[in-house]
C-alpha positions in Angstrom: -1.9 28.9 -13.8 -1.3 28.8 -17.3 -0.4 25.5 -19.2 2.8 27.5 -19.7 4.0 28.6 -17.0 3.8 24.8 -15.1 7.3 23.2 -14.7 7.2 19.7 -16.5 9.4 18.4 -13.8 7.0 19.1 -11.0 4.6 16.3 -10.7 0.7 16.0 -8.9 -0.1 12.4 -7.1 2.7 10.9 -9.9 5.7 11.0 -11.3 5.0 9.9 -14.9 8.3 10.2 -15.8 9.4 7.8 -13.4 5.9 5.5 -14.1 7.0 5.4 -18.2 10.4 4.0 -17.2 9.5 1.7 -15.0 6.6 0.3 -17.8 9.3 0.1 -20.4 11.4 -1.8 -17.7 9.0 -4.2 -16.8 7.8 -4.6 -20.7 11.4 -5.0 -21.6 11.6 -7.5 -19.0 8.8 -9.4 -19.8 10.0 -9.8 -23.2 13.3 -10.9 -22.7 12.6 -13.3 -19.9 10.8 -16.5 -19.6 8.7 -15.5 -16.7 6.9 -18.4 -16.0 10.1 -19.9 -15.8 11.5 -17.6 -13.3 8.0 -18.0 -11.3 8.5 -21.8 -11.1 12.0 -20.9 -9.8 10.9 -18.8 -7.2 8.4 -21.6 -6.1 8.8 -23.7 -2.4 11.0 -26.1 -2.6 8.9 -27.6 -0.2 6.1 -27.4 2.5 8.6 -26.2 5.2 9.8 -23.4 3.0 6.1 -23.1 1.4 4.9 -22.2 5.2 7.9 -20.4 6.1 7.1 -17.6 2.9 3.4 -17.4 4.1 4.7 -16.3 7.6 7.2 -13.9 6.2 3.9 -12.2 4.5 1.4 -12.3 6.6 3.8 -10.8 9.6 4.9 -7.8 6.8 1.2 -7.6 5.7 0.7 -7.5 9.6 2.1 -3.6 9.4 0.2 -2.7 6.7 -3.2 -0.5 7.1 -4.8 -2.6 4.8 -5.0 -6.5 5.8 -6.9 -9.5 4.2 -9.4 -11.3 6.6 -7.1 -14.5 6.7 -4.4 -12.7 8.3 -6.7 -10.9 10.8 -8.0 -14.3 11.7 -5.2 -15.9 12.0 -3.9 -12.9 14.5 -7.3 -13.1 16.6 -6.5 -17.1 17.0 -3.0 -16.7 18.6 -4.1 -14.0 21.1 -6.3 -16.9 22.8 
């Protein structure tokens, strides 16, 4: 297939349309926000909450293909 008869809009593995206006989001972003501000904002409050957001991730990492070893672990350890 020639170079001109492919339709711009059709896309392989990626959309790069949709990849360069998601960069320019995020670079936007980034420069208009304080993000290490907004990353202390979205810290624990506390060790209660800092434990409760590690259990929310590990049990949606649970149903992902790929796991880390901690969470496989920690799922080997309950099933005793």
């Amino acid at each position: 297939m020639s170079e001109k008869d492919r339709d711009p809009k059709i896309q392989g593995e990626g959309d790069y349309e949709s990849a360069r206006r998601y960069r320019k989001d995020v670079e936007r972003f980034v420069a208009e926000n304080d993000t290490e501000e907004l990353a202390r904002e979205a810290a624990p409050d506390s060790e209660q909450e800092a434990d409760e957001m590690l259990a929310a991730e590990r049990k949606g990492r649970s149903r992902s293909k790929v796991r880390k070893p901690e969470d496989t672990q920690e799922d080997t350890q309950k099933e005793r």
